[in-house]
N, C-alpha and C positions, 0 to 999 in steps of 0.2 A: 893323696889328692882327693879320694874321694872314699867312701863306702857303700859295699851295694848288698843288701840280704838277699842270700838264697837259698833254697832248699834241695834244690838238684834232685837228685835220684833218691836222697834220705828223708825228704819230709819234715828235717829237723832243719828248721830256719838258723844262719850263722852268716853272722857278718863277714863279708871280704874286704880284705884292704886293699887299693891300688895303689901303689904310689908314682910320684911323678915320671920318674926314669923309665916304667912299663906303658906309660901312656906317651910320651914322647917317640918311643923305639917304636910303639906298635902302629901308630899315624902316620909317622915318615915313612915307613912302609907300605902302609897300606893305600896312601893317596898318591906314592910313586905305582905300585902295583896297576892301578884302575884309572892312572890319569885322572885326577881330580886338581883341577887349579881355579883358580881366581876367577872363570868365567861360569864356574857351574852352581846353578842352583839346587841344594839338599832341601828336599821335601822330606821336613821329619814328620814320624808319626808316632813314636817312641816314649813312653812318657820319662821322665827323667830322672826318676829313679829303677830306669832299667836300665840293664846296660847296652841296648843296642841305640841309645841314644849317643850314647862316646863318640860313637864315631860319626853321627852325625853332627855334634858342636865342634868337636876337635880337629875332624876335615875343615871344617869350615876356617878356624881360628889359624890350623898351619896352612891352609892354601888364599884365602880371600873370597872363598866362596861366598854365598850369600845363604843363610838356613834360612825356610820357610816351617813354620810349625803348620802342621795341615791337622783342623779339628773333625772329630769323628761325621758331624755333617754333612764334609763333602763326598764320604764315601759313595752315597748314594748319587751323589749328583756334583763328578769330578771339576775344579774349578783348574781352566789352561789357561788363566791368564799370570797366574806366577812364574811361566814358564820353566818350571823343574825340569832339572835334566837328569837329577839323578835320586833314585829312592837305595834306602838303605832298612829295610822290614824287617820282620817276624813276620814268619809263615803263615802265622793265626790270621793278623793284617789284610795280607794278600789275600789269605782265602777270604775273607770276610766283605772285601770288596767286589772279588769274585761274585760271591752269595746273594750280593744287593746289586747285584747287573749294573752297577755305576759305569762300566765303561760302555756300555750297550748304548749308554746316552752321549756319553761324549768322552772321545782319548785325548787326552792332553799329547799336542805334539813334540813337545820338543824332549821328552823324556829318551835318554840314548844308556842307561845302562840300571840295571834292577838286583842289586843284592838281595838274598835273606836267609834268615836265619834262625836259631830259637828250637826247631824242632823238623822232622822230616815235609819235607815238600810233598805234597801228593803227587805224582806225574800228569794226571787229570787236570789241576790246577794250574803247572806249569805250561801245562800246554797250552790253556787259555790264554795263559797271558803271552807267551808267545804269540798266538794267533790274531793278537792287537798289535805289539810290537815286535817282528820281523825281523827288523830289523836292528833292536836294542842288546847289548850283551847282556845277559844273565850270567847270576855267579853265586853260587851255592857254598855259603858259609859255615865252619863250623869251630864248635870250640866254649869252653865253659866260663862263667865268670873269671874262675881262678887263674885264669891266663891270660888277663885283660882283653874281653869280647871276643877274639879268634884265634885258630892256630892253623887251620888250612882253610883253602880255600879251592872250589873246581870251577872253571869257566866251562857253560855248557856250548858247546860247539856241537850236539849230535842230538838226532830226535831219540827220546826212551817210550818204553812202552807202557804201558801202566801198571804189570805185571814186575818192573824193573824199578830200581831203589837208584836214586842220584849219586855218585861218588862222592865223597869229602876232602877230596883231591889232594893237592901239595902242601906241605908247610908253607908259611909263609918267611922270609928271608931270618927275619932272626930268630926262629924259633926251631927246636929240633923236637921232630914227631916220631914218637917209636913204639913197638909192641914189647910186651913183657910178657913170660909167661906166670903158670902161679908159684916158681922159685922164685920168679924176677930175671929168671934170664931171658937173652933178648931174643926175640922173633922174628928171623930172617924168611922163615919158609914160604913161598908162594901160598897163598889158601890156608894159611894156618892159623888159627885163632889167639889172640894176646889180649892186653887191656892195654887201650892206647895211655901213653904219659907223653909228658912233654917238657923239656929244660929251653929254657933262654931265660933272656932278660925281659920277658912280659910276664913270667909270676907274679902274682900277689906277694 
């Protein structure tokens, strides 16, 4: 279906392939997971050779959503008349918005649930944007190109401190998440260290 270059932890840029059957499995999960249907507007910001844009075209295409492309302009100066209800980021995004006080000007209200993703959350930052919406779900994404944009996901329902790192929570339904150690065997132990892998049918 598509290709996305990345360099991850190596610095050596390499094509990944997705094909259709992991972008299918990984949608119908993910927009049954968050309640995403035909009434919600996605506020992308993603540009479209990343991959945290998938999930904003693909929500859109399996539920009836409506996508809005939001241009780096409005950061400073939030536009609520598209009434987005749901954003789907990168951390860098969020905090960048943060950093130009855009919401100090004005919240768009009808926003009710804020993924992201890409790299560790600050808790500083999260908590900003908590302190605008209250009342919206937040949901801490994680997972590397090669497993079609995610493999867990943590709903935060608890305040953290800034000293504390966000969880990377559950697998998501079709995907099985597990530790290895450096034989490969598997990592049961409470607190014990592995390298996370991951099998289903969202591989590349």
């Amino acid at each position: 279906l598509y290709s996305i270059f990345t360099s991850g932890s190596t610095g050596i840029p390499k094509g990944v392939l997705i094909c259709h059957r992991s972008v299918i499995d990984f949608i119908d999960h993910f927009t049954a997971t968050f309640h995403i249907d035909e009434t919600d507007v996605i506020g992308n910001q993603a540009p479209f050779d990343f991959d945290v844009s998938v999930k904003d075209i693909y929500s859109c295409l399996k539920t009836g959503a409506t996508l809005v492309i939001i241009p780096k302009s409005c950061f400073m100066f939030p536009n609520a008349e598209n009434h987005v209800t749901v954003l789907i980021w990168a951390v860098s995004a969020l905090v960048l918005l943060n950093r130009l006080h855009g919401l100090k000007y004005k919240v768009p209200a009808d926003i009710r649930t804020i993924m992201f993703s890409g790299e560790l959350m600050p808790v500083k930052q999260l908590n900003q944007w908590r302190s605008y919406y209250p009342d919206a779900a937040f949901v801490n994404l994680y997972g590397p190109t090669e497993i079609t944009c995610n493999c867990t996901y943590y709903e935060i329902k608890k305040d953290f401190t800034e000293e504390e790192q966000i969880p990377i929570g559950i697998a998501f339904p079709n995907e099985r998440v597990f530790l290895l150690d450096e034989e490969d065997h598997l990592v049961t132990e409470p607190g014990a260290l592995g390298e996370i892998c991951v099998s289903g049918t969202a591989l590349a």
